[in-house]
Biotite code that builds the C-alpha atoms (Angstrom):
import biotite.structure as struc

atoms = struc.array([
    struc.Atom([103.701, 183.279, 136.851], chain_id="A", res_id=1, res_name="UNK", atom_name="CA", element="C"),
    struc.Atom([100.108, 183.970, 138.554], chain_id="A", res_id=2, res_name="UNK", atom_name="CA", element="C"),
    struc.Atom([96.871, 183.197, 138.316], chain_id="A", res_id=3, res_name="UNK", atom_name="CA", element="C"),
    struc.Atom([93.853, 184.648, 139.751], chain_id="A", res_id=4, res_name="UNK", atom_name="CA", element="C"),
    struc.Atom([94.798, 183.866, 143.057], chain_id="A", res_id=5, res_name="UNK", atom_name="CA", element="C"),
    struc.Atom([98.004, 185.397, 142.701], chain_id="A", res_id=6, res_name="UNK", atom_name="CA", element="C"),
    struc.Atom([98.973, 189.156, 144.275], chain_id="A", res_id=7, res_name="UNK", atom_name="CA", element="C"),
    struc.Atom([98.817, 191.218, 141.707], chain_id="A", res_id=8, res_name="UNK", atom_name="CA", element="C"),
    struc.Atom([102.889, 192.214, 141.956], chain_id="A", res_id=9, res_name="UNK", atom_name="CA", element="C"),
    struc.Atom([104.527, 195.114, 140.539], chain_id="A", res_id=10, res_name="UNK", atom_name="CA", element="C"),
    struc.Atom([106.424, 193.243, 137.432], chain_id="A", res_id=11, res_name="UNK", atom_name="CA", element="C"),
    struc.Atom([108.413, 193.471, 134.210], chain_id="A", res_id=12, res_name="UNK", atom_name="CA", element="C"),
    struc.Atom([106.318, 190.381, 132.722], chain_id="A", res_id=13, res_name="UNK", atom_name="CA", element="C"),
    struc.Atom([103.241, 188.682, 134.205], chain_id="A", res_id=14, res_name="UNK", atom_name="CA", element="C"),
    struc.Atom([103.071, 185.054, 132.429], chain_id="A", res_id=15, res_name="UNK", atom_name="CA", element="C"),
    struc.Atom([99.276, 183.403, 132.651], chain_id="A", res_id=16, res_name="UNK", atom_name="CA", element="C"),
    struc.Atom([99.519, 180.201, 131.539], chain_id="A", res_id=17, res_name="UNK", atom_name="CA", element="C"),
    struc.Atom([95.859, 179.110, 131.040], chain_id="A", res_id=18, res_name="UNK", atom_name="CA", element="C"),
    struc.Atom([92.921, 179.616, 129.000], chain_id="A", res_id=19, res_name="UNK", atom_name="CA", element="C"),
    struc.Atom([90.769, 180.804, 131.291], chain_id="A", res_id=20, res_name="UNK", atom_name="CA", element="C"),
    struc.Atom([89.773, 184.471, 131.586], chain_id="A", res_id=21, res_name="UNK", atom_name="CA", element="C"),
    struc.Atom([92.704, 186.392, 133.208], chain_id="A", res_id=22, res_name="UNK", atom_name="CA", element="C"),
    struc.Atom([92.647, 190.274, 134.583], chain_id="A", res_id=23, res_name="UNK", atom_name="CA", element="C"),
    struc.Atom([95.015, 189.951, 137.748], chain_id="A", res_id=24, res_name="UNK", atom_name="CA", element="C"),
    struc.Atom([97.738, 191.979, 135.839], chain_id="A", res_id=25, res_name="UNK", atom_name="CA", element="C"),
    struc.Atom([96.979, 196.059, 135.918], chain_id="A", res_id=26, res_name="UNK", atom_name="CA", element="C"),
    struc.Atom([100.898, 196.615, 137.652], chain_id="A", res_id=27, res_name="UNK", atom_name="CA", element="C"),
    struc.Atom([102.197, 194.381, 135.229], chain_id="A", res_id=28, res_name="UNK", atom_name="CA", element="C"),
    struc.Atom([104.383, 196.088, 132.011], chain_id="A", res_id=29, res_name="UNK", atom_name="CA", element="C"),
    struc.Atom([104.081, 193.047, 129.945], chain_id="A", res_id=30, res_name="UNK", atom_name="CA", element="C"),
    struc.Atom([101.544, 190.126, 129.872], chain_id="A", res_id=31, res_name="UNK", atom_name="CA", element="C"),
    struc.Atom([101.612, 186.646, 128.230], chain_id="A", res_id=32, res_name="UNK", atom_name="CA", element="C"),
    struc.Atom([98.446, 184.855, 128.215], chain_id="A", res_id=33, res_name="UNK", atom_name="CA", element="C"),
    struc.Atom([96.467, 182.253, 126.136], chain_id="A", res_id=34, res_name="UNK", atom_name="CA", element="C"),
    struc.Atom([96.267, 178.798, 124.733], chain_id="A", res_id=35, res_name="UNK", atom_name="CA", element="C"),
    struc.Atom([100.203, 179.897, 122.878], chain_id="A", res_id=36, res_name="UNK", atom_name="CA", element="C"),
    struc.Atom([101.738, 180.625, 126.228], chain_id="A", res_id=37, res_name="UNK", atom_name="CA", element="C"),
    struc.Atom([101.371, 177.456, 127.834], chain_id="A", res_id=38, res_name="UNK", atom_name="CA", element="C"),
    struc.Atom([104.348, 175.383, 128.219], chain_id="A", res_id=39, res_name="UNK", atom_name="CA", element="C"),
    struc.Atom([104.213, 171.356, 128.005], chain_id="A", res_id=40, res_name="UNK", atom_name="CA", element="C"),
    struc.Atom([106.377, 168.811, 129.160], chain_id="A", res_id=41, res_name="UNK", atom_name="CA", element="C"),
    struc.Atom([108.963, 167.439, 126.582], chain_id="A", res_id=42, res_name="UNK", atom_name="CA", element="C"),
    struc.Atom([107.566, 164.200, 126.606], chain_id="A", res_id=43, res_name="UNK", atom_name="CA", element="C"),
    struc.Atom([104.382, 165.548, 125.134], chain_id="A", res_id=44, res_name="UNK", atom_name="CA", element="C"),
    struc.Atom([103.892, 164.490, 121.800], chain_id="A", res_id=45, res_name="UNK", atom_name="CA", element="C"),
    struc.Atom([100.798, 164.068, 119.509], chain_id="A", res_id=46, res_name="UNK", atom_name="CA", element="C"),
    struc.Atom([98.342, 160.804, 119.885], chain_id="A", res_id=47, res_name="UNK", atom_name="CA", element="C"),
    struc.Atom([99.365, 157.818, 117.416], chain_id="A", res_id=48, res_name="UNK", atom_name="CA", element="C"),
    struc.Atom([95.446, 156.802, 117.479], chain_id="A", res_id=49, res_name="UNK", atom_name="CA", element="C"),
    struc.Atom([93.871, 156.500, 114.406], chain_id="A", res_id=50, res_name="UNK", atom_name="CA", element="C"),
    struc.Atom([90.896, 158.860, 113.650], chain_id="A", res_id=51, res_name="UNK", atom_name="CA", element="C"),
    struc.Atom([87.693, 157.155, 113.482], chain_id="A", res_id=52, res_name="UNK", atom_name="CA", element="C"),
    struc.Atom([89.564, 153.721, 115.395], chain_id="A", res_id=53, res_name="UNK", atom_name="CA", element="C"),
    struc.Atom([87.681, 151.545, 117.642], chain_id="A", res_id=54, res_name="UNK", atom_name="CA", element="C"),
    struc.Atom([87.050, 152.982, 121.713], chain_id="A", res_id=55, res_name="UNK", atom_name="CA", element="C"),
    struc.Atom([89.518, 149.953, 122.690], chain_id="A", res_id=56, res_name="UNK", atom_name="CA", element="C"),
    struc.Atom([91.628, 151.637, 125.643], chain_id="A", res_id=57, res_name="UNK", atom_name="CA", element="C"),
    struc.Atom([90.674, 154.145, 128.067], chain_id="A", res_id=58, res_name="UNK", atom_name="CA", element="C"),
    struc.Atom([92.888, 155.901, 130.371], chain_id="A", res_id=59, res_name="UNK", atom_name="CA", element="C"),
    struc.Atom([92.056, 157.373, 133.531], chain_id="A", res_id=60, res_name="UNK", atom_name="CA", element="C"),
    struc.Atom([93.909, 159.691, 136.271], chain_id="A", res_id=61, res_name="UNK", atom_name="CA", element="C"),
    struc.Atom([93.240, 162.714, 138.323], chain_id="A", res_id=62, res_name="UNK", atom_name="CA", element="C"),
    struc.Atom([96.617, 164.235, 139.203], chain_id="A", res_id=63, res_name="UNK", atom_name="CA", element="C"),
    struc.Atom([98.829, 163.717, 142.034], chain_id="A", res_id=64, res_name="UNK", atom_name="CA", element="C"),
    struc.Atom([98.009, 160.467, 144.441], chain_id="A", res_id=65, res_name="UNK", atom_name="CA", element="C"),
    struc.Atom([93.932, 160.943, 143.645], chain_id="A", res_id=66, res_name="UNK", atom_name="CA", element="C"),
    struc.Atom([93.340, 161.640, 147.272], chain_id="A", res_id=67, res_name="UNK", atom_name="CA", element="C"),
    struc.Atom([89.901, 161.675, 145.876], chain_id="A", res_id=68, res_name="UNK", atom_name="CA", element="C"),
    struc.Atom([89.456, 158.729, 144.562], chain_id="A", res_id=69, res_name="UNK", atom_name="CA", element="C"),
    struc.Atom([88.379, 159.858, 141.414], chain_id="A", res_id=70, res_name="UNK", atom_name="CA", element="C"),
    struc.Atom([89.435, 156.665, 139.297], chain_id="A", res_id=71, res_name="UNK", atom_name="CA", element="C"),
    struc.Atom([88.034, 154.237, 141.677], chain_id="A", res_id=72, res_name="UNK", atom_name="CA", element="C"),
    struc.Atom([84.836, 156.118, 141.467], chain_id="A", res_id=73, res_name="UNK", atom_name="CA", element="C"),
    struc.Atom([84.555, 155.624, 137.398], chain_id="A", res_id=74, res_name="UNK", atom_name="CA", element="C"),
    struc.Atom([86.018, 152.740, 137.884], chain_id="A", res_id=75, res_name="UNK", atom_name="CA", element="C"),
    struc.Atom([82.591, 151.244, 139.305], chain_id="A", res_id=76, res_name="UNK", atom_name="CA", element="C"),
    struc.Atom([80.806, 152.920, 136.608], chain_id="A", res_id=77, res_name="UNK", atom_name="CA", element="C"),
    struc.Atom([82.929, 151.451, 133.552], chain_id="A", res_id=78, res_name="UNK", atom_name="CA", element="C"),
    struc.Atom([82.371, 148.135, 134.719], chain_id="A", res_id=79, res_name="UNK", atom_name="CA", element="C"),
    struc.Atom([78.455, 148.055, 133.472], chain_id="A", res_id=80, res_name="UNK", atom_name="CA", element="C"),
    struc.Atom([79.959, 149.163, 129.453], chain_id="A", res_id=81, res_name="UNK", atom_name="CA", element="C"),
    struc.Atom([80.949, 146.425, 127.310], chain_id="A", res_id=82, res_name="UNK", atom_name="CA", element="C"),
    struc.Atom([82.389, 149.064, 124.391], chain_id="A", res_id=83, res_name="UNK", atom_name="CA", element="C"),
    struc.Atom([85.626, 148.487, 125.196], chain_id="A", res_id=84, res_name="UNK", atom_name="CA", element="C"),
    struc.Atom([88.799, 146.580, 125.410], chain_id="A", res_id=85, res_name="UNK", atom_name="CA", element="C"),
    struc.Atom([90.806, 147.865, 128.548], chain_id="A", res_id=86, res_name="UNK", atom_name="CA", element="C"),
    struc.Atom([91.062, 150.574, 131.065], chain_id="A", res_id=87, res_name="UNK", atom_name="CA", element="C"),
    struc.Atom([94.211, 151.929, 132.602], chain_id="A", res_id=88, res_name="UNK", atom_name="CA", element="C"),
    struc.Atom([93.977, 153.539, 136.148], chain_id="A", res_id=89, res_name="UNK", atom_name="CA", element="C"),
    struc.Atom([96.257, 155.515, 137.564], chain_id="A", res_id=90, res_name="UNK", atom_name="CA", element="C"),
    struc.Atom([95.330, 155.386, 141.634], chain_id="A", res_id=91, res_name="UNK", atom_name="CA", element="C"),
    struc.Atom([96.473, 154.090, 144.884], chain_id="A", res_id=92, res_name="UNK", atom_name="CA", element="C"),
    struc.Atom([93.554, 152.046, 145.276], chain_id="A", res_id=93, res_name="UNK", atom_name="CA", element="C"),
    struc.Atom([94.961, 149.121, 142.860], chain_id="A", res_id=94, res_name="UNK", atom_name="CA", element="C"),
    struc.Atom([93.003, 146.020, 145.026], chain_id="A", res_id=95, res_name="UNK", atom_name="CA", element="C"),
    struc.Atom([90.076, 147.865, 144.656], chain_id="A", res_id=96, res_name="UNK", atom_name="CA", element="C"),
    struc.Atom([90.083, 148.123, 141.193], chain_id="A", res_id=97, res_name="UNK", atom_name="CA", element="C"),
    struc.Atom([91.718, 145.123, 139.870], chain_id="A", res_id=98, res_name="UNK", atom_name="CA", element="C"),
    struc.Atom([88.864, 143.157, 141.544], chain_id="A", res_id=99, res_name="UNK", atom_name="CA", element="C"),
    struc.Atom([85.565, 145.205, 139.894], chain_id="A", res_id=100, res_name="UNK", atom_name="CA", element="C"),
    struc.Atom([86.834, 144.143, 135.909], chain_id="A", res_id=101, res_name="UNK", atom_name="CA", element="C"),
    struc.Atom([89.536, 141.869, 134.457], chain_id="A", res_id=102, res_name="UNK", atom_name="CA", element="C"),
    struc.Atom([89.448, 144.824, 131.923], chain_id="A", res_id=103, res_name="UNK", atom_name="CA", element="C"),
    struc.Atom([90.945, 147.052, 134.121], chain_id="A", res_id=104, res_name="UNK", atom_name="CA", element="C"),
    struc.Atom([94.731, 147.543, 134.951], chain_id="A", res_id=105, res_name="UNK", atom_name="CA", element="C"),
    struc.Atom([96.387, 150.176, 137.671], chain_id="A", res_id=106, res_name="UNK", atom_name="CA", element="C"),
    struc.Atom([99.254, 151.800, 136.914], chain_id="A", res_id=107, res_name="UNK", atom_name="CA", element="C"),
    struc.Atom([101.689, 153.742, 138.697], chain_id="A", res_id=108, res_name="UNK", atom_name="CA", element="C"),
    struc.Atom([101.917, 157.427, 138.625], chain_id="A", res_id=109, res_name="UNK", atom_name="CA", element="C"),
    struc.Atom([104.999, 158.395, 136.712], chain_id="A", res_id=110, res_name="UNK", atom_name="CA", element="C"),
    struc.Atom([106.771, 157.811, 133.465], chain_id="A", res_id=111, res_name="UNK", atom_name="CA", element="C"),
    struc.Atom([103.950, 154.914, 132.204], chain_id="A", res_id=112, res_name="UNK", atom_name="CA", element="C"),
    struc.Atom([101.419, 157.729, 131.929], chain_id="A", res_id=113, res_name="UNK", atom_name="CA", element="C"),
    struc.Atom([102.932, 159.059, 128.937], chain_id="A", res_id=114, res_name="UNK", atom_name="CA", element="C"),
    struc.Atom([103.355, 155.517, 127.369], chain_id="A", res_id=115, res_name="UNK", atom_name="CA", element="C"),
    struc.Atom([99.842, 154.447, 128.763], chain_id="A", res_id=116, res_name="UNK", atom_name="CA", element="C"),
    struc.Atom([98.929, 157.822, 126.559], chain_id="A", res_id=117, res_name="UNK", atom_name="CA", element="C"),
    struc.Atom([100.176, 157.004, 123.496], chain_id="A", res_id=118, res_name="UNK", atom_name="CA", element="C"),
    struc.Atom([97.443, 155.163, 121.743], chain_id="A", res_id=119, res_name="UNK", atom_name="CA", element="C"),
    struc.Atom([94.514, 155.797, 123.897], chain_id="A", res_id=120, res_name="UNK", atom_name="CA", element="C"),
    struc.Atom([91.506, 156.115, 122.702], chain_id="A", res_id=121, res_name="UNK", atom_name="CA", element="C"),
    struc.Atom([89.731, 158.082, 125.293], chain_id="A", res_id=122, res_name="UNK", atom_name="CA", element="C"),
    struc.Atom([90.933, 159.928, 128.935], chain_id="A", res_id=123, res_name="UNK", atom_name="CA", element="C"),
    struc.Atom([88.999, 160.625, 131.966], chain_id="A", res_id=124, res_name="UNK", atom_name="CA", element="C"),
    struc.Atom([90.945, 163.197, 134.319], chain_id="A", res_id=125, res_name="UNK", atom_name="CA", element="C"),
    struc.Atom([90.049, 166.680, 135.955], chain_id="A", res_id=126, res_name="UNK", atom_name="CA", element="C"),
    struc.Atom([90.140, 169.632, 134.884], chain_id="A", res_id=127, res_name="UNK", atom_name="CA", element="C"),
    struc.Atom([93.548, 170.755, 135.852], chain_id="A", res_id=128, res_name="UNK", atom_name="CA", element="C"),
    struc.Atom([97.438, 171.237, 133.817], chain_id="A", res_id=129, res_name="UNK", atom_name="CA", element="C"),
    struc.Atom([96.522, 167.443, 133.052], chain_id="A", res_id=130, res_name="UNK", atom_name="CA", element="C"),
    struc.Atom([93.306, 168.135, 131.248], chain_id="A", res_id=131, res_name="UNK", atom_name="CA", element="C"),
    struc.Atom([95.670, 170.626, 128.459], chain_id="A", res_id=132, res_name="UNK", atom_name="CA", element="C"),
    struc.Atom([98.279, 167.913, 128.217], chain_id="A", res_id=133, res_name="UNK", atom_name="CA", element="C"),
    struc.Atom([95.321, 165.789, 127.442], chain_id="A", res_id=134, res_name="UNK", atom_name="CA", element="C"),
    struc.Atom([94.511, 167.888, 124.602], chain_id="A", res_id=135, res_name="UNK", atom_name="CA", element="C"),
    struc.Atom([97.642, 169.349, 123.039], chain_id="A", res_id=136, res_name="UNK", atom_name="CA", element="C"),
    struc.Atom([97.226, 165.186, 122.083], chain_id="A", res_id=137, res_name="UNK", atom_name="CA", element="C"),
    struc.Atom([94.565, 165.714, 120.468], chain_id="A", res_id=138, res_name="UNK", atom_name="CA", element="C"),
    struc.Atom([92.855, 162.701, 122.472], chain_id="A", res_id=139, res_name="UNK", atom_name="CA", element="C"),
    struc.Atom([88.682, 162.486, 123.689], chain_id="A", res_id=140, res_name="UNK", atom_name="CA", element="C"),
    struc.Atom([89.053, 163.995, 127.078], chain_id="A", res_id=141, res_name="UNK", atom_name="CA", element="C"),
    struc.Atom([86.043, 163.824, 129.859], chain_id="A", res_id=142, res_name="UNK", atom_name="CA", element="C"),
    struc.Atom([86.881, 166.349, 132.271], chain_id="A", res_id=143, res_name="UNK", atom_name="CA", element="C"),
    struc.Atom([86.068, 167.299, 136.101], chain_id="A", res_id=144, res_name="UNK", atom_name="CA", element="C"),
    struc.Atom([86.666, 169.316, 138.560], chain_id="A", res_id=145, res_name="UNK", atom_name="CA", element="C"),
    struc.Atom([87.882, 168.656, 142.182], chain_id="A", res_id=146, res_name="UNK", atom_name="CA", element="C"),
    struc.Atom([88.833, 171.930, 143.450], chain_id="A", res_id=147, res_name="UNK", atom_name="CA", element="C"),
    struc.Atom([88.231, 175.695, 142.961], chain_id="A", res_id=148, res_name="UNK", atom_name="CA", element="C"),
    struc.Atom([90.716, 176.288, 141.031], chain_id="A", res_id=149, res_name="UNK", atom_name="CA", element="C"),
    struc.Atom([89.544, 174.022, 138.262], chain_id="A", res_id=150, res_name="UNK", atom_name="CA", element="C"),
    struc.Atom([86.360, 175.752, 137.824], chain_id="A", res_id=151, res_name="UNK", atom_name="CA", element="C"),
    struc.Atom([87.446, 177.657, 135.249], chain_id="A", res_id=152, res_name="UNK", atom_name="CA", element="C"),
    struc.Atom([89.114, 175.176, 133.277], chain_id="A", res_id=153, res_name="UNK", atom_name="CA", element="C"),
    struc.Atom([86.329, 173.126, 133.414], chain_id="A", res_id=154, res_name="UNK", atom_name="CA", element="C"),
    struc.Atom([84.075, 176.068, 132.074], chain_id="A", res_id=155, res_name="UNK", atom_name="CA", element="C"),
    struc.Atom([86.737, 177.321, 129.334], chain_id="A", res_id=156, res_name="UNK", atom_name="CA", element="C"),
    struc.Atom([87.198, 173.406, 128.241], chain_id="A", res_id=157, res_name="UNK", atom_name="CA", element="C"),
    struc.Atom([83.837, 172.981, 127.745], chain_id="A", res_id=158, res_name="UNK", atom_name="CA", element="C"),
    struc.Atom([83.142, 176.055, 126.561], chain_id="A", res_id=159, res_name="UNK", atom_name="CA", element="C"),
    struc.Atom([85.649, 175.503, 123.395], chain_id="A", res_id=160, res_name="UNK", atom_name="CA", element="C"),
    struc.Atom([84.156, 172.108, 122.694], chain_id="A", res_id=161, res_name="UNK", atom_name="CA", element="C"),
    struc.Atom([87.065, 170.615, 123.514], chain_id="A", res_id=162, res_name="UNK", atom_name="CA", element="C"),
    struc.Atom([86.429, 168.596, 126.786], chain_id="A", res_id=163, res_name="UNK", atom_name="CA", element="C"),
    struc.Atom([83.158, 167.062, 127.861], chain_id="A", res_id=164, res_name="UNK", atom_name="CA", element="C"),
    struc.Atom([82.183, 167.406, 131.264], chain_id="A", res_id=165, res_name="UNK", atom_name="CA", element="C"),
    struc.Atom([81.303, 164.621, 132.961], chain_id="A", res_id=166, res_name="UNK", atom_name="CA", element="C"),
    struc.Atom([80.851, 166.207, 137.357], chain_id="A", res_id=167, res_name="UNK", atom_name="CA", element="C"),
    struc.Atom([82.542, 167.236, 140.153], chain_id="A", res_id=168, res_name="UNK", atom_name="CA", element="C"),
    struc.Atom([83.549, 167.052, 143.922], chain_id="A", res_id=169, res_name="UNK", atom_name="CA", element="C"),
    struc.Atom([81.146, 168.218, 146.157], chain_id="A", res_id=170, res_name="UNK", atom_name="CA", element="C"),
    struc.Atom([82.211, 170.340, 149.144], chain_id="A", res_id=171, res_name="UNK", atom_name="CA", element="C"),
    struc.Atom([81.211, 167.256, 151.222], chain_id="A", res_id=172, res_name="UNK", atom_name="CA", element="C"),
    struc.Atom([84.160, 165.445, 149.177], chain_id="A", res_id=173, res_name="UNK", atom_name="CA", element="C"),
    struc.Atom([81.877, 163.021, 147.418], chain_id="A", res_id=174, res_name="UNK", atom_name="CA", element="C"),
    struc.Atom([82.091, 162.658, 143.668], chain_id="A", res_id=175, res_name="UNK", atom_name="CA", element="C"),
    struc.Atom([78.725, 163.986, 141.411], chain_id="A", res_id=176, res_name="UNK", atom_name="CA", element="C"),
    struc.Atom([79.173, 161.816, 138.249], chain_id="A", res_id=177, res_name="UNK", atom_name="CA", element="C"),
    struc.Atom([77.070, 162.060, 135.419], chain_id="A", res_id=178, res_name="UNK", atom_name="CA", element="C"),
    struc.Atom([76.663, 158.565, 134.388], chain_id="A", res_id=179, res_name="UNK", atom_name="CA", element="C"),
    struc.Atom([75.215, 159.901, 130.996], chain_id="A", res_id=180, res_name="UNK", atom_name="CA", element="C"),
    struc.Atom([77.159, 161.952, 130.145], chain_id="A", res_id=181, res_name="UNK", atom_name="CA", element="C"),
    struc.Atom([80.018, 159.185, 130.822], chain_id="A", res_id=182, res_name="UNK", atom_name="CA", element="C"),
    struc.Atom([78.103, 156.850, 128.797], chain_id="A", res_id=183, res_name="UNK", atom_name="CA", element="C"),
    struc.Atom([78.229, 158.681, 125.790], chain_id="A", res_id=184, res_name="UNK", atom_name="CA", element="C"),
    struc.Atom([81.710, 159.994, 125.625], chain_id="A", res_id=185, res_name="UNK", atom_name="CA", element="C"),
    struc.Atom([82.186, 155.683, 125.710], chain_id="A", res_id=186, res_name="UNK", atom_name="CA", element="C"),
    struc.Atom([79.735, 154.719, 123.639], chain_id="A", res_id=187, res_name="UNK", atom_name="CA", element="C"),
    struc.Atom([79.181, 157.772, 121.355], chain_id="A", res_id=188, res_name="UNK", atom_name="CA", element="C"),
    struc.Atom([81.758, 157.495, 118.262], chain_id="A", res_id=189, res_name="UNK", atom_name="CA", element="C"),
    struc.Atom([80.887, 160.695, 116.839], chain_id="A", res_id=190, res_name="UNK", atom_name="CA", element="C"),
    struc.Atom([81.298, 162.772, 119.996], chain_id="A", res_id=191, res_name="UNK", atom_name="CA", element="C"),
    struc.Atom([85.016, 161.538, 120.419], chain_id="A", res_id=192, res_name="UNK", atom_name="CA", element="C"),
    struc.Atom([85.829, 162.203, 117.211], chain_id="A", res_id=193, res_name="UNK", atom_name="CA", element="C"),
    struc.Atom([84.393, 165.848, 117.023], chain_id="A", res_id=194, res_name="UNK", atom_name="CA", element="C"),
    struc.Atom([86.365, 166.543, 120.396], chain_id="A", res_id=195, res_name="UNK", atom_name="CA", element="C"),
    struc.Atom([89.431, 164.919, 118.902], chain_id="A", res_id=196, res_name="UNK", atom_name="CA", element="C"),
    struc.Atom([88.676, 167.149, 115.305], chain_id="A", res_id=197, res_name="UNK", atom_name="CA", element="C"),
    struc.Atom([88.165, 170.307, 117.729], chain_id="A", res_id=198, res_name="UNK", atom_name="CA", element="C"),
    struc.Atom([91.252, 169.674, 119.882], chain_id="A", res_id=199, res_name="UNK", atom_name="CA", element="C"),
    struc.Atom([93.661, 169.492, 116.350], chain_id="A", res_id=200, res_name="UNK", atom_name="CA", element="C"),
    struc.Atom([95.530, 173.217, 116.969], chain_id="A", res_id=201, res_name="UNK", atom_name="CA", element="C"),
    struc.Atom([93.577, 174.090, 119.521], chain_id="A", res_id=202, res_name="UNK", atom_name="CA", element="C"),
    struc.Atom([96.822, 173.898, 121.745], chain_id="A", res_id=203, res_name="UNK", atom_name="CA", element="C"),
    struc.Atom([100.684, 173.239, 120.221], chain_id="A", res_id=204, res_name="UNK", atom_name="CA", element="C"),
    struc.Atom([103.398, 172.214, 121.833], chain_id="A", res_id=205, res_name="UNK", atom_name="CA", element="C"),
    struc.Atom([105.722, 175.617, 121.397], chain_id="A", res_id=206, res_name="UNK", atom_name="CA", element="C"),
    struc.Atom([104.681, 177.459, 124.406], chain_id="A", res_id=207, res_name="UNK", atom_name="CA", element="C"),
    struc.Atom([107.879, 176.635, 126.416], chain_id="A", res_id=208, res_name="UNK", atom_name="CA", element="C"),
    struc.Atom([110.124, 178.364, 123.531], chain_id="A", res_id=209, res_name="UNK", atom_name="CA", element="C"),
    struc.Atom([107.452, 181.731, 123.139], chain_id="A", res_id=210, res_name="UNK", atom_name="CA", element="C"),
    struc.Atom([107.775, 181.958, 126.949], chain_id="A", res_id=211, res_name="UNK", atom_name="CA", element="C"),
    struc.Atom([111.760, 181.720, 126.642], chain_id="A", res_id=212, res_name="UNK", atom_name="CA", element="C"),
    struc.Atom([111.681, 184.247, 124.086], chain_id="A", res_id=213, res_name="UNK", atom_name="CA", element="C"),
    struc.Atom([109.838, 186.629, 125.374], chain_id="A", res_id=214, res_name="UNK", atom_name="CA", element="C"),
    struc.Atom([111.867, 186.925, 128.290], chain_id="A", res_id=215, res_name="UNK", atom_name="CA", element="C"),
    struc.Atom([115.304, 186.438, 126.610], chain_id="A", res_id=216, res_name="UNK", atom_name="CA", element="C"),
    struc.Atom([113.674, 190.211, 125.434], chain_id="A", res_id=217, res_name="UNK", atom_name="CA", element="C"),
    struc.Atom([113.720, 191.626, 128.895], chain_id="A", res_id=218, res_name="UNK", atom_name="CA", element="C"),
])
């Protein structure tokens, strides 16, 4: 499994799971790459939102513990938008949310991210594995990136019209946010729906079982 960061190994089968361009390969015999080779969690399953519903929950996590502090960053920006109803954080900085919005909730990383999932209307997270779960859903996704290895999700993502982009880290570890681009992914009805419309089959949820069977064929 590599990416482009990966020796470039003397192998049977060379799986890329990713969208992104991919040429680390040439001693490779076999390889799998592309929006039908990626493999998603089990628990993955399509959004129950209804197209062309109300912006009334918002989700929000960046992977991991958000070292970061990606969702308390937004966090301070969502609290000037009236559009809508509630926002779920995922973060370790619960305090510090809680007390900027009654709006806002913090969750737990875990299990309740898939249930928090489920009928959101829009998602804020970076650019990462996350960002693909995001929109095998088929759900508005605003997308960053935190790390080098992002980068090219973020670009691809965009690039498909399937993510907006809405900043990055900065190697000083300070969050550039584009607070209009944030703005209209919330308050823009049209925008979410054409990412939600361009996200429909853009990724399915059978990569796991073409992966399996292509090397049950080894």
């Amino acid at each position: 499994i590599s990416d482009d960061a990966t020796p470039d190994y003397l192998a049977s089968l060379v799986i890329h799971p990713g969208i992104d361009e991919f040429r680390n390969a040439e001693n490779a015999t076999r390889v799998l790459k592309g929006a039908e080779f990626i493999p998603f969690r089990k628990s993955i399953k399509k959004s129950l939102r209804v197209k062309n519903s109300p912006l009334r929950k918002i989700v929000i996590f960046a992977g991991g513990i958000d070292n970061f502090g990606f969702a308390l960053n937004l966090a301070r920006y969502f609290k000037e938008f009236s559009e809508f109803n509630e926002a779920v954080f995922f973060s370790n900085s619960q305090s510090e949310i809680t007390s900027l919005d009654s709006r806002f909730v913090v969750r737990d990383f875990g299990p309740l991210l898939d249930i928090e999932l489920e009928n959101a209307d829009l998602v804020f997270t970076t650019a990462s594995t996350s960002s693909l779960e995001i929109i095998a859903r088929e759900i508005p996704v605003g997308i960053c990136f935190s790390v080098d290895n992002q980068v090219s999700y973020f670009e691809a993502l965009i690039r498909e019209e399937v993510a907006f982009g809405i900043g990055n880290l900065n190697p000083a570890k300070n969050w550039e946010l584009n607070k209009v681009a944030i703005e209209r992914l919330i308050g823009d009805s049209n925008l979410r729906e054409q990412l939600s419309t361009n996200s429909s089959g853009f990724l399915d949820l059978f990569g796991s079982q073409r992966l399996v069977d292509e090397i049950l064929k080894l």
